[in-house]
C-alpha positions in Angstrom: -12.7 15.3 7.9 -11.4 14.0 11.1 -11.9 16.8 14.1 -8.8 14.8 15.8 -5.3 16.2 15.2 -2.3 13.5 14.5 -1.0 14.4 17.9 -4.6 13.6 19.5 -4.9 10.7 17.6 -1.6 9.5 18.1 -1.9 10.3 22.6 -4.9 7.7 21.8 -3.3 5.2 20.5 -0.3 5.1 22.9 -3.1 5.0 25.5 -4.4 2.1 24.0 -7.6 3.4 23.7 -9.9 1.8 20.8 -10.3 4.1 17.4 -13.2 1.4 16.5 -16.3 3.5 14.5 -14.2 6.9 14.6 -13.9 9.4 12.0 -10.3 9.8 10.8 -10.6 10.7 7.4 -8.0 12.9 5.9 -6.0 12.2 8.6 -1.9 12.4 8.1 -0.4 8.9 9.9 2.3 8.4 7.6 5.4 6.5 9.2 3.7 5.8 12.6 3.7 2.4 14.4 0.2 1.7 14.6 0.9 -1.9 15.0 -2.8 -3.7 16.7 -4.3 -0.7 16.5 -8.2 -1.1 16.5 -9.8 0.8 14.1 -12.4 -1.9 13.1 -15.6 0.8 11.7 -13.4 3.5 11.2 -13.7 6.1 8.7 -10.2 6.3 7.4 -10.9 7.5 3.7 -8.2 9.9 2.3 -6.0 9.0 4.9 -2.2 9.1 4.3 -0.5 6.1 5.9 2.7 6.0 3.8 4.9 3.9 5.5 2.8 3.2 8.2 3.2 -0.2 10.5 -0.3 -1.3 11.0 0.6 -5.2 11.8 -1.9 -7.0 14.1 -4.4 -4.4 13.4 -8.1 -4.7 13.3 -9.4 -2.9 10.3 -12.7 -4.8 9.8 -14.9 -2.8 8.1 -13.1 -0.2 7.8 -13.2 2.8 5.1 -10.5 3.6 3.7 -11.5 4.5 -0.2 -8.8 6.6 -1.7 -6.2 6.5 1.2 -2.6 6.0 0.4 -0.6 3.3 2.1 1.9 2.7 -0.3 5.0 0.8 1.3 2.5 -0.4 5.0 3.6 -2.7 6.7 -0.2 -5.0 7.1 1.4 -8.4 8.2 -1.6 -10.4 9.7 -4.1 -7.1 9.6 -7.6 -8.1 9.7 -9.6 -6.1 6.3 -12.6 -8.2 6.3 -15.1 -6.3 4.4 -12.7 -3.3 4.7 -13.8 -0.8 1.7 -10.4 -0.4 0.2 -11.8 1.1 -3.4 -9.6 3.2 -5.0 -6.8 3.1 -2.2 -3.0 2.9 -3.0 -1.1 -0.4 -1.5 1.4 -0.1 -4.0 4.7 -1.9 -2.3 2.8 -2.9 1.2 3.2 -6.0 3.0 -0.1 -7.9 3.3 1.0 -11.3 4.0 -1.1 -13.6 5.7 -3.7 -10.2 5.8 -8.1 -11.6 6.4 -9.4 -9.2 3.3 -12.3 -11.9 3.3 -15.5 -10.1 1.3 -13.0 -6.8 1.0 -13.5 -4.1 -1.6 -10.5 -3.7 -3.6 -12.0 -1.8 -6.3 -9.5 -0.2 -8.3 -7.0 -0.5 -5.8 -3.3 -0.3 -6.9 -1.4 -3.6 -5.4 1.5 -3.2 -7.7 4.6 -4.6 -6.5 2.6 -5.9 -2.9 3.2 -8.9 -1.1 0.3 -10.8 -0.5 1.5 -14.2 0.8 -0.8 -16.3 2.3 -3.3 -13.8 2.4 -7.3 -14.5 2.5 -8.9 -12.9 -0.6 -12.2 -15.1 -0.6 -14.9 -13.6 -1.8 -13.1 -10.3 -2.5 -14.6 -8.1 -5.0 -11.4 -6.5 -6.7 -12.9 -5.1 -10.2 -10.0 -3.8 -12.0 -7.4 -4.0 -9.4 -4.0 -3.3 -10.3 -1.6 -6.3 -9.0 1.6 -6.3 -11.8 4.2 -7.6 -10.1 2.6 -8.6 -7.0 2.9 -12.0 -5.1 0.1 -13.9 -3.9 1.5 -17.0 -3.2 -0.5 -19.2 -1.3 -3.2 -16.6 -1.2 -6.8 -17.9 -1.5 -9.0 -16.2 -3.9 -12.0 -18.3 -4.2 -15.1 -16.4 -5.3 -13.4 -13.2 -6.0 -14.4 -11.2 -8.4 -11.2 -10.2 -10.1 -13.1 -8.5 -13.2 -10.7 -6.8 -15.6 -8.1 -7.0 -13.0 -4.0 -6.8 -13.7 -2.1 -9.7 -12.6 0.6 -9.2 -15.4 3.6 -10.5 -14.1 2.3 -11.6 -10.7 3.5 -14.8 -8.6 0.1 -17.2 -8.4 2.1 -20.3 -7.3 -0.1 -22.4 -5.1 -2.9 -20.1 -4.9 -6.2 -20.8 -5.3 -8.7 -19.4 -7.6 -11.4 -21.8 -6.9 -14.9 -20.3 -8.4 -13.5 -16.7 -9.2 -14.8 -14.5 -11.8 -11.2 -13.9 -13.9 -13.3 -12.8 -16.7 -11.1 -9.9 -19.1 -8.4 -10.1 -16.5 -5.0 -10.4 -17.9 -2.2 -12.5 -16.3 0.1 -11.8 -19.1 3.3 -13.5 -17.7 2.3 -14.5 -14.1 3.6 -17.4 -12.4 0.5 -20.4 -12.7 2.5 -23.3 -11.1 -0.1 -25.0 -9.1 -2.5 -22.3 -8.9 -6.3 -24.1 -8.9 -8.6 -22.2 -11.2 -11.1 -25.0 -10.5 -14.7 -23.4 -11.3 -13.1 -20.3 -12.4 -14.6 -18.0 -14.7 -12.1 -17.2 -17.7 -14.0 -15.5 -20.6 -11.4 -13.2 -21.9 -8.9 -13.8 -19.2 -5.3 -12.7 -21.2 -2.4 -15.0 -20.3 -4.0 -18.2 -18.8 -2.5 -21.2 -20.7 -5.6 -23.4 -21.8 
């Protein structure tokens, strides 16, 4: 549990003062501008960051595993290798978001915006993505294991060499998505 208050943490960050490799967990954020915010290393598990502008921020390696940041605002945030497992994104912005080698185990993306974004090498095992658009977004080598895509916008993405195997894309938009390499045992949804 972090042994900073929101008001400490918050006098920090209007400082400008780095939060790289600090504890935050459990910490209460929700609807704060936290836009290029460093917290690259940070311990931000079972944080709550409803609402929450974190644009621009570094997040590299960050953990937030079971935080909720349903409806963020993470235009252009840098995740890679964030631990985002079983975290709630439900309704965030992540367009054009570096979640290279991220862990989006489990995580709810339902309804996110994903745009551009740099999935590669993502391991996102039974992520939850109905309704979500990841147009343009490059998922090569993901490992998108039982995930749910139902309903999702794929146009132009790329898929090059990722493990779709059980996932279901029941009623996703395909046009020109590149499954190239892809892995599709089981996959639900993929026209043959």
């Amino acid at each position: 549990m972090s042994q900073l208050t929101r008001d400490q943490i918050l006098l920090k960050i209007q400082a400008g003062e780095s939060l790289a490799e600090t504890d935050l967990s459990g910490a209460d954020l929700s609807y704060e501008s936290l836009k290029g915010v460093n917290f690259s290393g940070a311990n931000l598990s079972n944080t709550h960051l409803q609402n929450s502008n974190l644009e621009g921020a570094n997040l590299s390696g960050a953990n937030f595993e079971g935080a909720f940041l349903f409806g963020c605002n993470l235009h252009r945030a840098n995740l890679e290798g964030a631990n985002l497992k079983d975290s709630n994104l439900q309704d965030s912005n992540l367009e054009k978001s570096n979640l290279r080698k991220a862990n989006l185990e489990h995580a709810a993306l339902l309804g996110s915006t994903l745009d551009g974004a740099d999935l590669r090498d993502a391991y996102m095992v039974r992520a939850r993505m109905k309704r979500a658009s990841l147009r343009d977004a490059r998922l090569d080598g993901a490992n998108l294991r039982h995930a749910h895509l139902e309903r999702g916008d794929l146009t132009n993405a790329s898929f090059k060499d990722a493990d779709l195997g059980n996932a279901s894309l029941i009623n996703a938009k395909t046009n020109n998505t590149n499954f190239d390499g892809a892995k599709t045992e089981g996959t639900l949804g993929l026209a043959e």
